[in-house]
C-alpha positions in Angstrom: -29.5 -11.5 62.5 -29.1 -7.6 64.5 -25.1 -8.2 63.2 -26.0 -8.7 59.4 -28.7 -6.1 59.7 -26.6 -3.2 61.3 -23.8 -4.6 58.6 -25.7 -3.8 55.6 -27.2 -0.6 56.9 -23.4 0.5 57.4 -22.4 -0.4 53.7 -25.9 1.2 52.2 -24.0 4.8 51.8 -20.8 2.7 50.2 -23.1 0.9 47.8 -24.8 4.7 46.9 -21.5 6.1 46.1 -20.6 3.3 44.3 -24.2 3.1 42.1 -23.8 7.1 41.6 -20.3 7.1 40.5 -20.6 8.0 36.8 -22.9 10.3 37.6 -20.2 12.2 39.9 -17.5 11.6 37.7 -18.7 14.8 35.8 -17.7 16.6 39.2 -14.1 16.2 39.1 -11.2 18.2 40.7 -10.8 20.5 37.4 -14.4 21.4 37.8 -14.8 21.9 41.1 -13.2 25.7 41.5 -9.9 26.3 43.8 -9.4 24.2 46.5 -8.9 25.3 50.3 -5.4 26.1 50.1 -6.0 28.7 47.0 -8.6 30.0 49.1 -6.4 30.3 52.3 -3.5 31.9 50.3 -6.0 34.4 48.8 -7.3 35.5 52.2 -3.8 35.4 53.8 -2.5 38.0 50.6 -5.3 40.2 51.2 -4.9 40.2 55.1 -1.1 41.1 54.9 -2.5 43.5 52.1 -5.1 45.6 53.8 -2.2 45.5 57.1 0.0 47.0 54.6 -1.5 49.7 53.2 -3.0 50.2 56.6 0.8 50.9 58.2 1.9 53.0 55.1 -1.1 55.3 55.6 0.1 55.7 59.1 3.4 56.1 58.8 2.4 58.8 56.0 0.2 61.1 58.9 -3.1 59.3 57.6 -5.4 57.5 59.2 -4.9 53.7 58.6 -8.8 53.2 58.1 -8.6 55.0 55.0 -6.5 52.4 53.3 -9.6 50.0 53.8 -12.5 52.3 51.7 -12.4 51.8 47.9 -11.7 55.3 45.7 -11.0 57.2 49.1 -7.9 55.0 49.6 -6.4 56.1 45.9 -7.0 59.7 46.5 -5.3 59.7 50.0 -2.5 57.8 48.2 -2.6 60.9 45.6 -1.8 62.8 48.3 1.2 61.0 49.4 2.2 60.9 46.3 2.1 64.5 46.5 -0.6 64.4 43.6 -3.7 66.5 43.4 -6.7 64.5 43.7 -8.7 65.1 40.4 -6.1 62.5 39.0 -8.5 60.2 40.3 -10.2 60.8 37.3 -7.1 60.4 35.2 -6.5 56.6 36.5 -9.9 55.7 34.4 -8.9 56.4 31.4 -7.4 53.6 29.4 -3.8 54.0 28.7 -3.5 57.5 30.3 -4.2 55.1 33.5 -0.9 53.1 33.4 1.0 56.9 32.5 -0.1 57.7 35.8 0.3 55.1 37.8 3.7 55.2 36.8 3.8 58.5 37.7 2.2 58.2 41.7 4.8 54.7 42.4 7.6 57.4 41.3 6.5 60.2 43.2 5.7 57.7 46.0 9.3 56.3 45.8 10.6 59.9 46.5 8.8 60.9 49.1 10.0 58.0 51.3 13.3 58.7 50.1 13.8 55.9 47.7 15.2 55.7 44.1 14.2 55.1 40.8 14.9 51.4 40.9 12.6 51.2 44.0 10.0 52.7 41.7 10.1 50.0 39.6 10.0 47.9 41.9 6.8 49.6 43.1 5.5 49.2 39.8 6.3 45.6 39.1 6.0 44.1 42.6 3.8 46.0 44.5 2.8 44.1 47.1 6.7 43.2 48.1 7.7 46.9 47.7 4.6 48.5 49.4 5.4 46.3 52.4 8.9 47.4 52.5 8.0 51.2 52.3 5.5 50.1 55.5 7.5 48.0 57.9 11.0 49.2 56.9 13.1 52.3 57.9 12.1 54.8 54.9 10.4 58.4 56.6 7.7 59.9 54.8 8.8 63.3 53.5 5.7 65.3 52.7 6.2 67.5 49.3 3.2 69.7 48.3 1.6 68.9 44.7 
């Protein structure tokens, strides 16, 4: 009797599932959001991000922490640019924005000592040729705006 008894009371949540099936069919993986390994990948890219930037600022004679605080982050990148900082402004004006950009990732280019075909590269991949400029050989050469 104890054997039948504990046998049943082990299938109950098997029997649940199965009885609220169609009711979590609605929930299936297309519904659900990203999965752990999205998630993971996300957090990873903005790790080796934010470690990035953080070396780049350094290696430019700027403190590292800056390359963590939203707005402060693109004026100090102004300035390595060798950009005045009220372009700040510039960057939220629709089209004028990607003008500029363009504009800072060239500058930026130079004053490592790169080319123009790294500052497309900056442009297109940034992530790729940011870390380049942080953990490669280039020297930040300071030019005044």
């Amino acid at each position: 009797m104890r054997i039948k008894t504990l046998g049943m009371f082990l299938m109950l949540p098997a029997l649940l599932l199965l009885a609220a099936g169609p009711a979590l069919a609605q929930y299936n993986n297309y519904q659900a959001g990203p999965g752990v390994g999205i998630i993971l990948l996300i957090i990873a890219l903005c790790i080796f991000g934010i470690v990035t930037m953080w070396k780049l600022f350094e290696k430019a004679g700027e403190p590292g922490w800056a390359s963590i605080v939203p707005i402060y982050n693109t004026i100090i990148i102004l300035k390595i640019a060798g950009k005045p900082g009220w372009w700040i402004f510039l960057l939220i004006i629709p089209i004028v924005n990607i003008i500029i950009y363009i504009m800072v990732m060239i500058s930026l280019a130079e004053n490592f000592g790169k080319g123009g075909g790294f500052a497309v590269g900056l442009i297109l991949f940034s992530i790729i040729f940011f870390a380049i400029l942080a953990f490669g050989d280039a020297e930040y050469r300071q030019t005044i705006a």
